[in-house]
C-alpha beads as a LAMMPS data file, in Angstrom:
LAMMPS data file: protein, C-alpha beads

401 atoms
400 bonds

1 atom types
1 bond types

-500.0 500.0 xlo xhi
-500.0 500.0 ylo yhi
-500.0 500.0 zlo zhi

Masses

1 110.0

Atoms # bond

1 1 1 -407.531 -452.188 -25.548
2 1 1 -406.669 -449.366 -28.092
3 1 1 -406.266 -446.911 -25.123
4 1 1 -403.734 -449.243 -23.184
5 1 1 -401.850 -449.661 -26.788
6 1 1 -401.396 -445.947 -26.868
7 1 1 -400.476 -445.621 -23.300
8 1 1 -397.760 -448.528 -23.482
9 1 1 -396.850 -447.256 -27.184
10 1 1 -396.262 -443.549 -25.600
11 1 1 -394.487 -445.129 -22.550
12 1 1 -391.749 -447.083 -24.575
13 1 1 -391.173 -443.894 -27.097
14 1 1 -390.312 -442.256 -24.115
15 1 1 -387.860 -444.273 -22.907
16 1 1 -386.264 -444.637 -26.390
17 1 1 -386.377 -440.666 -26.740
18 1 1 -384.219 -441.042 -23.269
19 1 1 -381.956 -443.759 -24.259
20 1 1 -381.318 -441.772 -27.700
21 1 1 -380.356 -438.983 -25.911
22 1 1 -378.246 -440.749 -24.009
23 1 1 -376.616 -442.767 -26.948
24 1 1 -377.523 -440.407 -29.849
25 1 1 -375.591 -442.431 -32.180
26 1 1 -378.353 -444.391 -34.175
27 1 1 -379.912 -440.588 -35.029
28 1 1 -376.289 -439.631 -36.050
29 1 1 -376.436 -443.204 -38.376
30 1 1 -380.390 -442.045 -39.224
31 1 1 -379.874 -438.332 -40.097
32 1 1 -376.362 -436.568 -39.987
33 1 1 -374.335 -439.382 -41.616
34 1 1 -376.235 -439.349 -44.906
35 1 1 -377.041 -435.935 -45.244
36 1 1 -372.841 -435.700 -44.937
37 1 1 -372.653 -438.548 -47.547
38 1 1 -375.164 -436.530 -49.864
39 1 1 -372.929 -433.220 -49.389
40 1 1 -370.053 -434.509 -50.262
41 1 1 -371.220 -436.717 -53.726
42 1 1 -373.286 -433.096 -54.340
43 1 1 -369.757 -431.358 -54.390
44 1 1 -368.245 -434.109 -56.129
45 1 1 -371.144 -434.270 -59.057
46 1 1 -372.095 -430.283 -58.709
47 1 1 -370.614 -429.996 -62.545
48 1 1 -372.556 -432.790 -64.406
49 1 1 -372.795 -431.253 -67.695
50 1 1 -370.337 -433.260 -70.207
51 1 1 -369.170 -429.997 -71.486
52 1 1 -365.754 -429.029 -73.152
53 1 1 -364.569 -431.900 -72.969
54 1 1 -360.379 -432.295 -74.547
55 1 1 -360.461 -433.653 -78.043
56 1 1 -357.269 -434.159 -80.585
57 1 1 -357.382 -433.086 -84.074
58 1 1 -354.916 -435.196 -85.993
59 1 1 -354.877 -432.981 -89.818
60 1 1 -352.819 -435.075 -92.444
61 1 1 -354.318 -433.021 -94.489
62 1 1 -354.171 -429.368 -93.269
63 1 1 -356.732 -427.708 -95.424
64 1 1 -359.298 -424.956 -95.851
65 1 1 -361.852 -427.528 -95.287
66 1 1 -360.516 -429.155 -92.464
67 1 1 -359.508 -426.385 -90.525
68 1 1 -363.479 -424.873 -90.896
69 1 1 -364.831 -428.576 -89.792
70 1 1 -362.101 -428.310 -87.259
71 1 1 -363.716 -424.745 -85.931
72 1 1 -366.886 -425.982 -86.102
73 1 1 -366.430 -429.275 -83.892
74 1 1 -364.716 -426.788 -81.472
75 1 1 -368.365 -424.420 -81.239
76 1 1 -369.930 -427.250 -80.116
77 1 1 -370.807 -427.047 -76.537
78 1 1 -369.707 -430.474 -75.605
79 1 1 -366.402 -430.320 -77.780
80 1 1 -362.831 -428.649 -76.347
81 1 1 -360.483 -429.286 -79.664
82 1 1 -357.115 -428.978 -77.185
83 1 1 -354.974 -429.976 -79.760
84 1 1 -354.386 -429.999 -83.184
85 1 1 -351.320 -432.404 -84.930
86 1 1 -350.236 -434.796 -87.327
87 1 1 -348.704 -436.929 -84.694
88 1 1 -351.284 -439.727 -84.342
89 1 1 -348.629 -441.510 -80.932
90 1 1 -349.004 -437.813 -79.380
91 1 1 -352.798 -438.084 -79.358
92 1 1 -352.691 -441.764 -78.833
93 1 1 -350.905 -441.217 -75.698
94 1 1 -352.928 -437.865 -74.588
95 1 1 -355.993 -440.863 -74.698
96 1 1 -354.494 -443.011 -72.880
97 1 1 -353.201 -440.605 -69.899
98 1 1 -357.145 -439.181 -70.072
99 1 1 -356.093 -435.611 -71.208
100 1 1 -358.287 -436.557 -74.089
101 1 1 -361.151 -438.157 -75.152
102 1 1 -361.613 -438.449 -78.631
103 1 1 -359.548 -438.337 -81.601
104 1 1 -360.492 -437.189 -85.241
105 1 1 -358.201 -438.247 -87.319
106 1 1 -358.261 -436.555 -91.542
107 1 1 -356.869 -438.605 -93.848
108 1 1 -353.715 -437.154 -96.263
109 1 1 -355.681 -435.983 -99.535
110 1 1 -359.044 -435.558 -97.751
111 1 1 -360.144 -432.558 -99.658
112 1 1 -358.587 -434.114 -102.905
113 1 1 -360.644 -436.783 -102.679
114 1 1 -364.152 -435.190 -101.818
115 1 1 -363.451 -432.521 -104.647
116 1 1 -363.240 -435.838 -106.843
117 1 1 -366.033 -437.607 -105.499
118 1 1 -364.309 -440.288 -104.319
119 1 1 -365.258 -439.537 -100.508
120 1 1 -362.666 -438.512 -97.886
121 1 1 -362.268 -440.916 -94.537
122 1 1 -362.839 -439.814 -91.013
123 1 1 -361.761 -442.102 -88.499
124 1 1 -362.959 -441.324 -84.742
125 1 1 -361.132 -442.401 -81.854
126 1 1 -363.209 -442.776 -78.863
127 1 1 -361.701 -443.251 -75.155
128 1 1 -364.229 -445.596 -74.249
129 1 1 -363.361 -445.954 -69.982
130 1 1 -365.728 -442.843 -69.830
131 1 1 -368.982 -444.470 -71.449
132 1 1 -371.076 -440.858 -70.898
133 1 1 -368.264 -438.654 -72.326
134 1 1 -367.357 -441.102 -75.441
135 1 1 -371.521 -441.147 -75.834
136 1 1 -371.757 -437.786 -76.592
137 1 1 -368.575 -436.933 -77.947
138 1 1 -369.416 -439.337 -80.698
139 1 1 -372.719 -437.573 -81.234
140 1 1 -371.600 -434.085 -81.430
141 1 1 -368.724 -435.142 -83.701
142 1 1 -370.614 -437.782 -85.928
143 1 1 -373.491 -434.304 -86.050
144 1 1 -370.566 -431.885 -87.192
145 1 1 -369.187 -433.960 -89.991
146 1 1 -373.107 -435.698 -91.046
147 1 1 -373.661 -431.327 -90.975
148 1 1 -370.859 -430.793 -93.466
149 1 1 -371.363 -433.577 -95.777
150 1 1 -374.458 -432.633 -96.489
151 1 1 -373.625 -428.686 -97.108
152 1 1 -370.214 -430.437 -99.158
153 1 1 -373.556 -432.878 -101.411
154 1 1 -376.100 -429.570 -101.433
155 1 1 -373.340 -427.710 -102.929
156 1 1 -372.920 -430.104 -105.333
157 1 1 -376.153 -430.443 -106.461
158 1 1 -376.983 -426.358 -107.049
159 1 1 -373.812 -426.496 -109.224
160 1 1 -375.320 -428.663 -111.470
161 1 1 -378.305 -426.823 -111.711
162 1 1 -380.370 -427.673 -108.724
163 1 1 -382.351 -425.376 -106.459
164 1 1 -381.275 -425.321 -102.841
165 1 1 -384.252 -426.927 -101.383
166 1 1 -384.543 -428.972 -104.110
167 1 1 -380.606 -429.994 -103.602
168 1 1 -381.323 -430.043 -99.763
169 1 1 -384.008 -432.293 -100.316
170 1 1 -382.085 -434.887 -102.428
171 1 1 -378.766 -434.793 -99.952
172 1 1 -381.072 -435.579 -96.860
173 1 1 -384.045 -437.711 -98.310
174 1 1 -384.415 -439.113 -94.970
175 1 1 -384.287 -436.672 -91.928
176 1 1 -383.762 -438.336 -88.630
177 1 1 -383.556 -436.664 -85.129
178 1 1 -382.595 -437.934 -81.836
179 1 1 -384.108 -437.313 -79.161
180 1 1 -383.504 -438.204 -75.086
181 1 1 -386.120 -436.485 -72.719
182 1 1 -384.871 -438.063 -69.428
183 1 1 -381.333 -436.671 -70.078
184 1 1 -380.882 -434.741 -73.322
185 1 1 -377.120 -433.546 -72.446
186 1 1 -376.350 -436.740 -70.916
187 1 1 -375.913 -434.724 -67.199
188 1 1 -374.180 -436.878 -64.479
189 1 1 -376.137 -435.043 -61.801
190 1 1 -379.643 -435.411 -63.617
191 1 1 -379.051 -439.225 -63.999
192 1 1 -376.277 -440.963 -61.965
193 1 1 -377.090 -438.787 -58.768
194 1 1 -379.950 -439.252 -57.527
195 1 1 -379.581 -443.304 -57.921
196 1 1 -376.762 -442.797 -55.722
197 1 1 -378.231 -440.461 -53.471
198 1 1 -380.939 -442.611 -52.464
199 1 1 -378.988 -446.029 -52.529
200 1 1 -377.490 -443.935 -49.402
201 1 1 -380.398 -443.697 -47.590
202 1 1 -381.622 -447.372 -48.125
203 1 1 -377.959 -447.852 -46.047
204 1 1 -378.972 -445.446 -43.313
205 1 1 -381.929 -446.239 -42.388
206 1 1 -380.822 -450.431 -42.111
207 1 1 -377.475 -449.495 -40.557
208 1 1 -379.321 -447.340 -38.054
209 1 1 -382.375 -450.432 -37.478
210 1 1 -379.296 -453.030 -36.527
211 1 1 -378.955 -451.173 -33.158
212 1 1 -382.649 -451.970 -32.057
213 1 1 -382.519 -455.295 -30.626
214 1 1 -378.764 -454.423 -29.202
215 1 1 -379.495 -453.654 -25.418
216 1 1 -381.971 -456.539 -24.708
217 1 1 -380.009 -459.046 -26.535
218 1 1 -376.994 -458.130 -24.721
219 1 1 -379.057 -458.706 -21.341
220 1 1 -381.576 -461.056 -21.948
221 1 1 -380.899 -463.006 -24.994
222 1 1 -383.689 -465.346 -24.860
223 1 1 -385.999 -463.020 -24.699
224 1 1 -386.358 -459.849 -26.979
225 1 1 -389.697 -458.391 -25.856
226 1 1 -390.451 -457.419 -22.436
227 1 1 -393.851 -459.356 -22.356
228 1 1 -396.061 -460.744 -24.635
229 1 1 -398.621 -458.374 -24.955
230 1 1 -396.450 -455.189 -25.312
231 1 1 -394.863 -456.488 -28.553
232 1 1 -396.248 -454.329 -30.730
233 1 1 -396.279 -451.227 -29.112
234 1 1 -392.950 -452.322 -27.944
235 1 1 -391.775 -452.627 -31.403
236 1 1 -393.445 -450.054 -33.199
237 1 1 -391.877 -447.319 -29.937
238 1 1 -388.183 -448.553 -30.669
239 1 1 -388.235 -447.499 -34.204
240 1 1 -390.443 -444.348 -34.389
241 1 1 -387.460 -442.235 -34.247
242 1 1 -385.410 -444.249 -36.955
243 1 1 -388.194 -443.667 -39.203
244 1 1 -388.839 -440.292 -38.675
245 1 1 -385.568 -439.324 -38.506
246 1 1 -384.980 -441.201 -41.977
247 1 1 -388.201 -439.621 -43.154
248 1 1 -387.038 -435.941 -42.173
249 1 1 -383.811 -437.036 -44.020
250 1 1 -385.742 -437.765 -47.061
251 1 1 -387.439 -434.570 -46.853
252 1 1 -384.181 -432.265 -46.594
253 1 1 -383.032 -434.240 -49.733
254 1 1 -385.514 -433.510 -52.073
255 1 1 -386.721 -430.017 -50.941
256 1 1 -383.249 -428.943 -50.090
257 1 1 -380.507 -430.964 -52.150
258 1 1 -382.522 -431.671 -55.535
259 1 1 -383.355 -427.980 -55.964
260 1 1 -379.316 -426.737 -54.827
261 1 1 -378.572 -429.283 -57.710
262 1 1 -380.639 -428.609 -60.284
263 1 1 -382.248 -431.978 -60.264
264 1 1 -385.828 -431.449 -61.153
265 1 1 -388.589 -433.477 -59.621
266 1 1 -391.640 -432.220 -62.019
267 1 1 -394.972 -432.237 -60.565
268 1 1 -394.356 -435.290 -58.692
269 1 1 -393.409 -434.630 -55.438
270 1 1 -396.261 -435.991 -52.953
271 1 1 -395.621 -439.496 -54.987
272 1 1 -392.502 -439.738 -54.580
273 1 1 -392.317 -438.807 -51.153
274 1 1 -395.079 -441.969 -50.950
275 1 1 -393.158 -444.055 -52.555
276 1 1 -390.135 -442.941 -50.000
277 1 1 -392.022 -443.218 -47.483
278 1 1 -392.391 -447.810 -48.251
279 1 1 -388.891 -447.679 -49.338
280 1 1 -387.523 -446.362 -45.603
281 1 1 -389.947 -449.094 -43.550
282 1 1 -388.717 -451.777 -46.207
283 1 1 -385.472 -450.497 -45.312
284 1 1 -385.665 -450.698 -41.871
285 1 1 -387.400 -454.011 -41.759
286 1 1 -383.879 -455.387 -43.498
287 1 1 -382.083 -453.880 -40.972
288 1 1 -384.323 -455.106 -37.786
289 1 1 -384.466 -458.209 -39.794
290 1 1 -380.848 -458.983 -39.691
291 1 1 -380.298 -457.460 -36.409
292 1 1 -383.073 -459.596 -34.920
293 1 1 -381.963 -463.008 -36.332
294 1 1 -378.072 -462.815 -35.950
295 1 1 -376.606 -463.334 -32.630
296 1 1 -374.407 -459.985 -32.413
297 1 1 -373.966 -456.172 -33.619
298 1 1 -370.769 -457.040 -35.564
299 1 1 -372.122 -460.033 -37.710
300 1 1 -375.355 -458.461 -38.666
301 1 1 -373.202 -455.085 -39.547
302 1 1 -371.506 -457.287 -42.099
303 1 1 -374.415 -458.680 -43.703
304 1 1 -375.998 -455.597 -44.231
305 1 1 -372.607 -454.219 -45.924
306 1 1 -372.461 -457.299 -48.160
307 1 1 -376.368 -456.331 -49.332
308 1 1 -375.439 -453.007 -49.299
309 1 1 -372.591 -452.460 -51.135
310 1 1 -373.243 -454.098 -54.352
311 1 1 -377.211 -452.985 -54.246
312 1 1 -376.612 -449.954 -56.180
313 1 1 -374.983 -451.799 -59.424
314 1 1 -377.416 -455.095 -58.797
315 1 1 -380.219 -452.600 -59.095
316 1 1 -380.010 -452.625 -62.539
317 1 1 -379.621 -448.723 -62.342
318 1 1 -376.382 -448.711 -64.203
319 1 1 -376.163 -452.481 -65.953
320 1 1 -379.726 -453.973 -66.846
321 1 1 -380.544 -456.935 -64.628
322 1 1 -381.521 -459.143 -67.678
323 1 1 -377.812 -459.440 -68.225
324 1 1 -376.922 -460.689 -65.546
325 1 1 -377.202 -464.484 -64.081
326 1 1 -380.355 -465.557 -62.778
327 1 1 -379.070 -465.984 -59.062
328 1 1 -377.817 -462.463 -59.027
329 1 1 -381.471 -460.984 -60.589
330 1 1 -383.129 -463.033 -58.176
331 1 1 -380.972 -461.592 -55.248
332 1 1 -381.493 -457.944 -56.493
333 1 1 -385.618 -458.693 -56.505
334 1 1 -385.316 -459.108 -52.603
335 1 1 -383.499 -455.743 -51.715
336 1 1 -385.672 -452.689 -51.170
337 1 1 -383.964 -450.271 -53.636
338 1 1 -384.139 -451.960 -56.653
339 1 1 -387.819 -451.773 -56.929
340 1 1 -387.818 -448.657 -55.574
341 1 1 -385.396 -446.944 -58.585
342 1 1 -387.442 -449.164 -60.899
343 1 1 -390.821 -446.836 -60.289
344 1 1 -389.059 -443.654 -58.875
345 1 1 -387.002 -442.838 -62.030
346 1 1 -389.871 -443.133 -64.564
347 1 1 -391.669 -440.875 -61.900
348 1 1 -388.683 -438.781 -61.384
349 1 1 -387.949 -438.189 -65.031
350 1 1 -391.719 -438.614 -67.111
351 1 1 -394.116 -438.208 -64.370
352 1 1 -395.421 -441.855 -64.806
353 1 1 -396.986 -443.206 -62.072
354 1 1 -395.282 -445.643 -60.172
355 1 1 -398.056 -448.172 -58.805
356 1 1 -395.598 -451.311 -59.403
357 1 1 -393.327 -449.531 -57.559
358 1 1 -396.213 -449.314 -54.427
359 1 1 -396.909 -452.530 -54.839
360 1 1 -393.154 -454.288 -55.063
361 1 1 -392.123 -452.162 -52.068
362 1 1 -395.776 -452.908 -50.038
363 1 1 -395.180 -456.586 -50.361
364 1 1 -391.202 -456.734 -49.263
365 1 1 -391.989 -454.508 -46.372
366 1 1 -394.874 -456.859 -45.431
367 1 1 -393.300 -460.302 -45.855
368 1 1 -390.037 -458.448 -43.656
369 1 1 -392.342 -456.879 -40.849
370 1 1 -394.387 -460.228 -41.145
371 1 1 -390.836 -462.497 -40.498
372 1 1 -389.866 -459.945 -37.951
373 1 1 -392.864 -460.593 -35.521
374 1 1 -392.546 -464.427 -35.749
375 1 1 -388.914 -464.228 -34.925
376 1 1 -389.451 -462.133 -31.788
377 1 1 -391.005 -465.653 -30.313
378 1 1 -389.438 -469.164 -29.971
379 1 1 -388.425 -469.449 -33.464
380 1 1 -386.224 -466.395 -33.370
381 1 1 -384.849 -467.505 -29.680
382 1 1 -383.763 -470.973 -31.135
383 1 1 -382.611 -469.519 -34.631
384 1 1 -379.974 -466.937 -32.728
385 1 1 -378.994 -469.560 -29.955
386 1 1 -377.970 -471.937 -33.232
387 1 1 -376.183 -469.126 -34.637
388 1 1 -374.629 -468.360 -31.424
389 1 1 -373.311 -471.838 -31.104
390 1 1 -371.795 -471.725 -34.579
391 1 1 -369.671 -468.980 -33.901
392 1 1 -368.949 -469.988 -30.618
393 1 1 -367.347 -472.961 -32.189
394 1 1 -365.522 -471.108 -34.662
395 1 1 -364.215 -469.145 -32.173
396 1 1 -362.792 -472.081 -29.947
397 1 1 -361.469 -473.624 -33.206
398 1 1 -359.713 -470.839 -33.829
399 1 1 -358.185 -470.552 -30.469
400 1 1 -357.172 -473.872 -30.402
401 1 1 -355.159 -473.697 -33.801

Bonds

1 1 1 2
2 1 2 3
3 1 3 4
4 1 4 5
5 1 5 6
6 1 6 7
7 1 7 8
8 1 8 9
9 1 9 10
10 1 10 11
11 1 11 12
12 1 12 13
13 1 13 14
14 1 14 15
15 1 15 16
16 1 16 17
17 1 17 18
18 1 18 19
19 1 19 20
20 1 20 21
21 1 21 22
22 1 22 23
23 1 23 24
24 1 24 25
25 1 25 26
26 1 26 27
27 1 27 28
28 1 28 29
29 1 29 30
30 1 30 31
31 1 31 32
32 1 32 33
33 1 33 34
34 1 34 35
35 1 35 36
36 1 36 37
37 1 37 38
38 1 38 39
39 1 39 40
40 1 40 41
41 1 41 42
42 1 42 43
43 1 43 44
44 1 44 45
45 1 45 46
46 1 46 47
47 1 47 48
48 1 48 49
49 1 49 50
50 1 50 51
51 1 51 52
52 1 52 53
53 1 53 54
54 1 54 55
55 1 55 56
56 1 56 57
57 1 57 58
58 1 58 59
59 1 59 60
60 1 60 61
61 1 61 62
62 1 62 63
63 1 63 64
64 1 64 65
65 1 65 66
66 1 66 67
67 1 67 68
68 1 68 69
69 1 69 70
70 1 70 71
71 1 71 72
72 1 72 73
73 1 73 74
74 1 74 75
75 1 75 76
76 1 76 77
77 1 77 78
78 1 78 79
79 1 79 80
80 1 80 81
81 1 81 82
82 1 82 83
83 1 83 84
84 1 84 85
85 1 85 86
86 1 86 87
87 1 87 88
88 1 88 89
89 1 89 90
90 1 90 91
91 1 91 92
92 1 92 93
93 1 93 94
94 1 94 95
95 1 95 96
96 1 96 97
97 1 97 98
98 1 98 99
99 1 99 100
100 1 100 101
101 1 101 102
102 1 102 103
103 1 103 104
104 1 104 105
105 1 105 106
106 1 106 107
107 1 107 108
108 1 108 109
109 1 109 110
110 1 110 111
111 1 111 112
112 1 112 113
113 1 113 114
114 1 114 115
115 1 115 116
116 1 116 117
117 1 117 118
118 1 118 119
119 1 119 120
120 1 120 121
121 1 121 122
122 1 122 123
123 1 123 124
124 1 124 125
125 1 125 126
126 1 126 127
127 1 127 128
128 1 128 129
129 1 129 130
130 1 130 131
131 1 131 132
132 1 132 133
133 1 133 134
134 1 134 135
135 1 135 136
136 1 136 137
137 1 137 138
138 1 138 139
139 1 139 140
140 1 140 141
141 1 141 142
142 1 142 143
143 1 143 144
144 1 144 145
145 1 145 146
146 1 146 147
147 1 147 148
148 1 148 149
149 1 149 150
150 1 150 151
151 1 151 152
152 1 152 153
153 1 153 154
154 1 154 155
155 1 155 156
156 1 156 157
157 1 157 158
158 1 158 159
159 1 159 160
160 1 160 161
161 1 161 162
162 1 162 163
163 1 163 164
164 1 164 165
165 1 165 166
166 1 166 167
167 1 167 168
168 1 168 169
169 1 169 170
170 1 170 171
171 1 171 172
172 1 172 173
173 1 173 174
174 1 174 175
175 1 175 176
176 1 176 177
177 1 177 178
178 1 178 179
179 1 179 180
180 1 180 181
181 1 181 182
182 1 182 183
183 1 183 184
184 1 184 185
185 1 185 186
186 1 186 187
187 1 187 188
188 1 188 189
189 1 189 190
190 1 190 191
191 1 191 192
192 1 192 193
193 1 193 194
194 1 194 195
195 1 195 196
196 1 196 197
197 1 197 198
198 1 198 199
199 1 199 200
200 1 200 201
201 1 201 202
202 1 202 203
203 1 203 204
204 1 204 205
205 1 205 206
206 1 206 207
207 1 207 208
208 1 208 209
209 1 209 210
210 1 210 211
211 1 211 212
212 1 212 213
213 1 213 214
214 1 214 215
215 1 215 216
216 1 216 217
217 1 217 218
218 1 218 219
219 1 219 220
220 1 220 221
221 1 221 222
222 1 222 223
223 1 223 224
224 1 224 225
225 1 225 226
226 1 226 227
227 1 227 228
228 1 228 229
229 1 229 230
230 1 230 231
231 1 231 232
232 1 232 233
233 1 233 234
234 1 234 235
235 1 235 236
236 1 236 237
237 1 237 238
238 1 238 239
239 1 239 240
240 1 240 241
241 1 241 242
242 1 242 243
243 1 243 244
244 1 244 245
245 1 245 246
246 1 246 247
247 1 247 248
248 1 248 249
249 1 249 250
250 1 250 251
251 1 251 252
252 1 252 253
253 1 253 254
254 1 254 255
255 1 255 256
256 1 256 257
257 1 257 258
258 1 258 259
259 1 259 260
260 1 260 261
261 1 261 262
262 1 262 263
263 1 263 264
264 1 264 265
265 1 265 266
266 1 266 267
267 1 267 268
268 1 268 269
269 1 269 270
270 1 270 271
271 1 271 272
272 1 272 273
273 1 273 274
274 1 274 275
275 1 275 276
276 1 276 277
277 1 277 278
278 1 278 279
279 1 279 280
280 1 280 281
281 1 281 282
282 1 282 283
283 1 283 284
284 1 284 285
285 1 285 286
286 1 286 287
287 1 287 288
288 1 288 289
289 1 289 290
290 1 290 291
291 1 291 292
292 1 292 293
293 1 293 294
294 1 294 295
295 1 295 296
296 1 296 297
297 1 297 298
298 1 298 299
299 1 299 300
300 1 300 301
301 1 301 302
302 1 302 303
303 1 303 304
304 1 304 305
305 1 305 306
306 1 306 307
307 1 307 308
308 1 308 309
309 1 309 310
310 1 310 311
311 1 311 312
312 1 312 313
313 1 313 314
314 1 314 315
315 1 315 316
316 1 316 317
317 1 317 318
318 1 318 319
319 1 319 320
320 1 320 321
321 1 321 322
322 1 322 323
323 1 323 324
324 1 324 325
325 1 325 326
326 1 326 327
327 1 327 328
328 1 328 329
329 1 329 330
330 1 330 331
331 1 331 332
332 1 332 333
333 1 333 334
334 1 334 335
335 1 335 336
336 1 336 337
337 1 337 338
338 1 338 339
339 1 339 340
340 1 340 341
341 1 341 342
342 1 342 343
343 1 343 344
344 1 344 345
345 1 345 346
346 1 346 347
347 1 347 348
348 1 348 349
349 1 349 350
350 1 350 351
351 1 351 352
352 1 352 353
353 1 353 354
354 1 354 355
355 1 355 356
356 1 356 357
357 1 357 358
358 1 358 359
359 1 359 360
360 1 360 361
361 1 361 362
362 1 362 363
363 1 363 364
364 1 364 365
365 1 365 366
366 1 366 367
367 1 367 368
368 1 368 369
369 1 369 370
370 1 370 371
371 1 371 372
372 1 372 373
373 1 373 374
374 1 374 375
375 1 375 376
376 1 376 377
377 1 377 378
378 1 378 379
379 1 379 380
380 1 380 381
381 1 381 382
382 1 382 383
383 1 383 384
384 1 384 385
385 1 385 386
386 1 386 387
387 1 387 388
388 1 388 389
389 1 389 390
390 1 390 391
391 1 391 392
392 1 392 393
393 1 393 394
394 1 394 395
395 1 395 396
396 1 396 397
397 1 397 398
398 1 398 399
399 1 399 400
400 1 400 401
């Protein structure tokens, strides 16, 4: 029995090998079309430091001590001071046209008032469409001047008599510092990237899946297999070279693209090409699902953009899925790349291991591969002759208006 599963297994690889040879598009869908995808986001996203980024200066006051707190926001690494005015529309409109993204706006009489201890006022001006950029531009700048009113108290404090540390000490009696190891500098390619990079393969590999089922469904679409004891092997032959050829894309983007990017993968490598590995024959599944159970290329092409397209933001990679209705959450718990960013950045970024991860992806893939084989008998026939006649129908009804 295992020998004759081999032989028919072999057999039908074969014959796909042929027929992909032939038609080579599904291995252009598989391999070449996302490693194009990934090259061009790569270019896109190759600068990801937030770095220099344009911010206005608007000086009512135009002093010594503005100027130096002025100088010192512009050292920062993240901070480009493009501009400095005392026309507040100038830099309101510089915002609003995105050739700036902050504005720090002195008060008239700001030195007056510190040298009288009344406290000068800082107002910042953050161009919140770029969340990332107004992140840490508010850092770096809320740093600079939390830096200088402490040197401003410390001063102070030794005038009257104090030591330095012991003026240091009562400036800062609390010292607090912020730390964020997945991302310190807030880096679009470290964070945002990858997310997208892989959303891109969980499209692949089901776009490429959809075109399994095409040939004998466009010849004999009552039955799928070619007899009932070769469904496995039968099966299992068709989409060797999807998942391989999805696998070997997986593989280029890690060892190849990650390192070209600077996207480090720490000591985790083997685990997440595991849990890669589930994610691709979840993937797949999706696509063979849909392919299997709708009656044509076209329709099941459109349900897998309408899971697709949205899968990256439902993921809860970019907006937490707590926040958003129930209906939508429960969706996002059925697609394969949601569970799979859920245990591949903690992975990716801490080196945590991701067993929920194995275990979310495991059970999809299983209750997919497990609809998959019972709708290969009469209950997928009847399921895509039903669909058939419902857009048969529409079709006439549309004629006939």
């Amino acid at each position: 029995m295992r020998r004759n599963f081999w032989f028919l297994y072999n057999y039908f690889l074969i014959n796909e090998i042929r027929k992909l040879k032939r038609r080579p598009h599904v291995a252009i869908i598989a391999l070449v079309m996302p490693l194009l995808a990934w090259s061009v986001l790569s270019l896109a996203f190759i600068d990801g430091d937030v770095q220099k980024v344009p911010v206005v200066v608007v000086d009512y006051d135009g002093s010594e001590l503005t100027r130096a707190i002025t100088n010192k926001l512009d050292a920062v690494e993240s901070v480009n001071v493009s501009l400095v005015t005392n026309n507040k529309k100038l830099a309101d409109s510089l915002i609003k046209s995105n050739q700036s993204f902050a504005t720090i706006i002195f008060e008239p009489d700001f030195t007056k008032k510190i040298k009288q201890g009344k406290g000068g006022n800082t107002d910042i001006v953050v161009n919140a469409f770029n969340m990332i950029y107004s992140k840490v531009l508010y850092k770096a700048i809320a740093q600079v001047l939390l830096d200088e009113s402490k040197s401003i108290q410390i001063r102070r404090l030794v005038e009257k008599g104090f030591s330095k540390k012991e003026a240091s000490f009562r400036a800062t009696p609390i010292t607090t510092d912020i730390f964020a190891p997945g991302n310190p500098y807030f880096n679009y390619t470290i964070y945002l990237l990858p997310g997208m990079l892989l959303s891109i393969l969980q499209m692949s590999c089901s776009f490429a899946s959809i075109w399994v089922f095409r040939e004998e469904k466009e010849t004999a679409p009552g039955r799928i297999t070619p007899r009932k004891g070769y469904k496995t092997a039968w099966l299992l032959a068709r989409l060797t070279p999807i998942y391989l050829l999805s696998l070997m894309a997986a593989v280029i983007l890690f060892s190849v693209y990650f390192p070209l990017l600077g996207i480090p993968i720490n000591d985790g490598y083997c685990k997440i090409i595991l849990l890669t590995n589930l994610y691709i024959i979840a993937s797949i599944g999706m696509g063979t699902f849909l392919s299997l159970i709708l009656s044509n290329l076209v329709t099941a092409a459109q349900a897998l953009l309408v899971i697709n397209a949205p899968s990256f933001v439902f993921s809860g990679y970019t907006f937490p899925r707590w926040a958003m209705p129930e209906a939508i959450s429960k969706f996002a718990e059925l697609i394969p790349l949601t569970h799979y960013l859920e245990a591949f950045f903690p992975l990716f970024l801490f080196g945590s291991n991701p067993e929920r991860g194995y275990v979310q992806l495991t059970i999809i893939g299983l209750v997919i591969w497990v609809l998959i084989i019972i709708l290969m008998g009469p209950i997928g026939i009847k399921i895509r002759d039903w669909f058939r006649e419902v857009f048969q129908r529409r079709e006439i009804n549309s004629v006939t208006k």
